[in-house]
VOGU-3710 file (C-alpha; in Angstrom, 3 decimals, decimal comma):
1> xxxxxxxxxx> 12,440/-10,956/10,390  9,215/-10,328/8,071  6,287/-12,545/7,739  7,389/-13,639/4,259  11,190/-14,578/5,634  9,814/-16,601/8,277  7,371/-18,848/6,138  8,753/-19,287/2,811  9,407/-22,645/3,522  5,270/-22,785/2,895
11> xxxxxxxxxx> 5,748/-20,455/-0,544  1,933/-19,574/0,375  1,625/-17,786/-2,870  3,728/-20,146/-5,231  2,640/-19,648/-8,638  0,696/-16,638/-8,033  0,536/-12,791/-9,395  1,186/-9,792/-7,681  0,922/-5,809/-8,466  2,187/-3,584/-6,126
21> xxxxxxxxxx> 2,056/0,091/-6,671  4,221/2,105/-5,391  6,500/-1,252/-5,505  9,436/0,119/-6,062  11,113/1,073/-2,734  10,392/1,948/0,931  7,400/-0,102/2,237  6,144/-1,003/-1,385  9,547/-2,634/-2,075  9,576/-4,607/1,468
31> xxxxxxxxxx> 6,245/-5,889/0,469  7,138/-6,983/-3,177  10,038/-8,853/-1,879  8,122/-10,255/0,964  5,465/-11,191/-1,561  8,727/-12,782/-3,745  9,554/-14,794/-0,605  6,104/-16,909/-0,779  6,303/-17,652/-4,367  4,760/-15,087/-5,930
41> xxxxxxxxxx> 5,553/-13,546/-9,233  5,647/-9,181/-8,973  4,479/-6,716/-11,282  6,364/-3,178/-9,931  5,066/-0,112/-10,298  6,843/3,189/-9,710  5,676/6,653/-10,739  8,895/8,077/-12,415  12,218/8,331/-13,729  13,492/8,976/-10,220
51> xxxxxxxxxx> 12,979/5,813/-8,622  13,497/3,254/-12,002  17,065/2,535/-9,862  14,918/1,822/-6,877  12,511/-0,788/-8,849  15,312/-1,936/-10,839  16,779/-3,531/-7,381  13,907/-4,493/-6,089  12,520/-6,169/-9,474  16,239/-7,927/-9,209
61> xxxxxxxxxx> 15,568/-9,398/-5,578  12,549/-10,903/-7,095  14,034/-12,792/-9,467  16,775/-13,632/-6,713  13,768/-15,137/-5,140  12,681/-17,204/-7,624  9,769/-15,433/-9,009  9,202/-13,359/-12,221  9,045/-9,450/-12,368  7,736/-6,501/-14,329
71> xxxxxxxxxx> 8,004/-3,252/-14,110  5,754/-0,638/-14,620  5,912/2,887/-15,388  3,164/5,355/-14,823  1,257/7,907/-13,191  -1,812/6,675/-11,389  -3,967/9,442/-10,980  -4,777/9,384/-14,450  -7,660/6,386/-14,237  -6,573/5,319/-17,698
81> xxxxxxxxxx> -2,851/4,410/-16,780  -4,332/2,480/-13,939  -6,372/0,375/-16,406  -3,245/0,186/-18,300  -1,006/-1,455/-15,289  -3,536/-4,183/-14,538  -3,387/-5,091/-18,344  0,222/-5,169/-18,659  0,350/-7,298/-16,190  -2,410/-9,797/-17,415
91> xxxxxxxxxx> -0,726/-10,191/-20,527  2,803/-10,448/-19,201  2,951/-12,430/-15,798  -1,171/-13,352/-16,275  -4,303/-13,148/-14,051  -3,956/-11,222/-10,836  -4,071/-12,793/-7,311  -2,982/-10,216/-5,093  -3,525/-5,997/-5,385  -1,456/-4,161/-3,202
101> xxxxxxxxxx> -1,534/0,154/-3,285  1,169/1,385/-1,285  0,729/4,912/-3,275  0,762/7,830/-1,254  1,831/11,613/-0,615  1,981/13,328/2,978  1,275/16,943/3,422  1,397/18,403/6,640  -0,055/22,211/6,385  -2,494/24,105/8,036
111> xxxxxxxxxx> -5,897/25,031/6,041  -5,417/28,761/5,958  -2,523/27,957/4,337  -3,020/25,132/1,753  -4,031/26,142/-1,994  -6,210/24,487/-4,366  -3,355/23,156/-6,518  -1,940/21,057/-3,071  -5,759/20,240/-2,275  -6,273/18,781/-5,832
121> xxxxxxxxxx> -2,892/16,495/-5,800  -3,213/15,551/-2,175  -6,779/14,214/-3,152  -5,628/12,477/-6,446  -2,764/11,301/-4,980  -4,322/9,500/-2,240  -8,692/9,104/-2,936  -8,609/8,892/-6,774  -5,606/6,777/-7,084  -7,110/4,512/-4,794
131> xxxxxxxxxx> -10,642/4,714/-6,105  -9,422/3,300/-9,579  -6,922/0,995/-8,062  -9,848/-0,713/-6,405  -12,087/-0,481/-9,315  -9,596/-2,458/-11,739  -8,725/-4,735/-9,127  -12,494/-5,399/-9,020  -12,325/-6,276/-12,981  -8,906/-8,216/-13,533
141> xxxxxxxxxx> -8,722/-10,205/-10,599  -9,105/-13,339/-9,963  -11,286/-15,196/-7,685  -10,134/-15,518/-3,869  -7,812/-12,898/-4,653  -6,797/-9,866/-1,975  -6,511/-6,230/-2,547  -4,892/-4,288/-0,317  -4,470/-0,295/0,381  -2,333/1,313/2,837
151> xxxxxxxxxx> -3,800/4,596/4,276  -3,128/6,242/8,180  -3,478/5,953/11,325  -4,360/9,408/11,427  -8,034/8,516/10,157  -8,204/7,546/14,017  -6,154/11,065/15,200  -7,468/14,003/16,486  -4,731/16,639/15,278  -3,710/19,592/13,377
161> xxxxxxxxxx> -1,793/20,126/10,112  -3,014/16,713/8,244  -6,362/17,694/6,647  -6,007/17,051/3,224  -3,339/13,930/3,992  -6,045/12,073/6,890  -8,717/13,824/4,430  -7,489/12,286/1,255  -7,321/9,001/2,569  -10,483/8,477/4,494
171> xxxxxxxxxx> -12,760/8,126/1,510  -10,481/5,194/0,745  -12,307/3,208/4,063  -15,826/3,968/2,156  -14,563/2,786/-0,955  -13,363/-0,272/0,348  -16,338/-1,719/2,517  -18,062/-0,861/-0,851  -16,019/-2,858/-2,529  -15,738/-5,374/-0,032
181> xxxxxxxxxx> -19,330/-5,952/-0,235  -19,566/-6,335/-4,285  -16,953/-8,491/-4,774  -17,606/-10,786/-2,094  -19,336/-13,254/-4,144  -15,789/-14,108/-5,751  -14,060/-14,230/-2,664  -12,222/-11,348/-2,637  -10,978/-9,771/0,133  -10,807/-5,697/0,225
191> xxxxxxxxxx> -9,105/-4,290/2,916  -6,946/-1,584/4,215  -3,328/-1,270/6,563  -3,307/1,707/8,498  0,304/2,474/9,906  1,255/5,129/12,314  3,878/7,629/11,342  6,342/5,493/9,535  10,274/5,569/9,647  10,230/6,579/6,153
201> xxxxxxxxxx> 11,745/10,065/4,435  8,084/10,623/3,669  7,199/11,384/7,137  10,841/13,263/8,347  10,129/16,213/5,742  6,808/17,151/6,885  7,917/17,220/10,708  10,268/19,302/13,269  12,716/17,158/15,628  10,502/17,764/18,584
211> xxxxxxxxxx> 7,052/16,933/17,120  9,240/13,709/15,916  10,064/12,802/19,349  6,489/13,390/20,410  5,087/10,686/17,794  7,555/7,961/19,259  6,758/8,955/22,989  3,249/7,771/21,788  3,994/4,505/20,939  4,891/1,295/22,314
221> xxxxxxxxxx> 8,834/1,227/22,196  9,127/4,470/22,119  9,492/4,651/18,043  7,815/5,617/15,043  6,734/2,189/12,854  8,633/0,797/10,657  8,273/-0,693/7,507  8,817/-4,256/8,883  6,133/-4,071/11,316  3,696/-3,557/7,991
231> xxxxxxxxxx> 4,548/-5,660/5,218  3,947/-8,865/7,521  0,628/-7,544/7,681  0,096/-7,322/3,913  1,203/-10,904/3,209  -1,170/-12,172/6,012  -4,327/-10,654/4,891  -2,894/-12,125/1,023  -2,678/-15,534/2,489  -4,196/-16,860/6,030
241> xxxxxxxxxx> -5,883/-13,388/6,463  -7,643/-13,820/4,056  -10,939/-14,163/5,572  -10,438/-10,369/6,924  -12,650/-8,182/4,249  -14,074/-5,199/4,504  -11,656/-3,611/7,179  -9,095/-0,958/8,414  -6,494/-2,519/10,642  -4,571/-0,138/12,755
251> xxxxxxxx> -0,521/-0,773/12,949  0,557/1,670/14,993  2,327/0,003/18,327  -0,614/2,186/20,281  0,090/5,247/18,917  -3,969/5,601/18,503  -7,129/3,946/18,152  -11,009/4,391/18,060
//
């Protein structure tokens, strides 16, 4: 049972906006629907024609919930199309309380072997994205609001094969104490979820069976995390979290730490 599931009787976020990119399926569609759950209306985004079914269903659950949805099309690495998003959804649902990135792109490869064109999109994908993301949360939202950005538990892994993944997404801590620190005087919270390898198709096609059955022998349980053990954590740094700014919180069952 998720966070949202278990308190909607509170609807902690009735009346409220939410984006969530990446929103469409996976963990980004637990969280909009968890985000549904406590009253809040969800702007969707999703990066292409291939996952409009995906959104579709989960923009559908929303409404089944009780809130409004919109869906958005677009690809975020281009800064302008992230500018775009948060605008669409000021004029459509309104003023933004709650910024959640989910966007992301695993890459497991060693460096002698990884080109410039899979550097590039591994670092757009997963620093740029979220560099912007921040930045027009930063503008659009309101006061006391939360943004949100999931990167790894592999910024806290010693390992092979992930540099431009764990790479890509460690800037993302710098830009959000940054962050954390400028918009403080509005009350915003800026922080990130850092999950260990998740249950996900994402992870599967980057790994062999056996180096899969090592990364649930590291954690508690004896299994990879799952999507349920994260989106709980989104919601609670959106609601009674929300004095948590400025941080990386590691999800992992044990899987690693600092």
């Amino acid at each position: 049972m998720t966070f949202a599931q278990d308190s909607t009787a509170t609807r902690a976020l009735e009346g409220k906006n939410a984006l969530v990119a990446a929103g469409a399926k996976n963990l980004g569609g637990l969280i909009s629907r968890d985000l549904a759950a406590l009253g809040a209306n969800v702007a969707i985004h999703y990066n292409s024609d291939a996952t409009r079914d995906d959104a579709e269903k989960t923009a559908a659950a929303v409404e089944e919930l009780g809130a409004r949805s919109l869906l958005i099309q677009g690809d975020l690495t281009v800064p302008r199309n992230v500018a775009s998003m948060f605008e669409q959804v000021d004029s459509v649902l309104g003023s933004i309380d709650v910024a959640i990135n989910t966007v992301g792109k695993v890459l497991r490869k060693p460096i002698v072997e990884t080109t410039e064109e899979e550097y590039d999109s591994m670092f757009d994908i997963n620093a740029k994205t979220a560099y912007f993301f921040i930045s027009e949360a930063g503008k659009h939202l309101n006061d006391n609001g939360s943004v949100i950005t999931i990167v790894t538990s592999l910024l806290a892994a010693f390992t092979d094969g992930y540099s431009t993944y764990a790479g890509a997404k460690a800037p993302v801590e710098h830009f959000t104490r940054a962050a954390a620190k400028e918009f403080a005087e509005r009350g915003i919270s800026v922080n990130n979820i850092a999950p260990g390898p998740m249950d996900t198709p994402f992870f599967y096609g980057q790994e062999t069976p056996e180096r899969v059955a090592f990364h649930k022998s590291q954690a508690m349980g004896n299994r990879l995390t799952d999507i349920r053990d994260i989106a709980p954590i989104a919601t609670f740094l959106a609601t009674d979290g929300h004095w948590i700014t400025g941080q990386t919180l590691f999800a992992n069952g044990g899987y690693t730490t600092r």
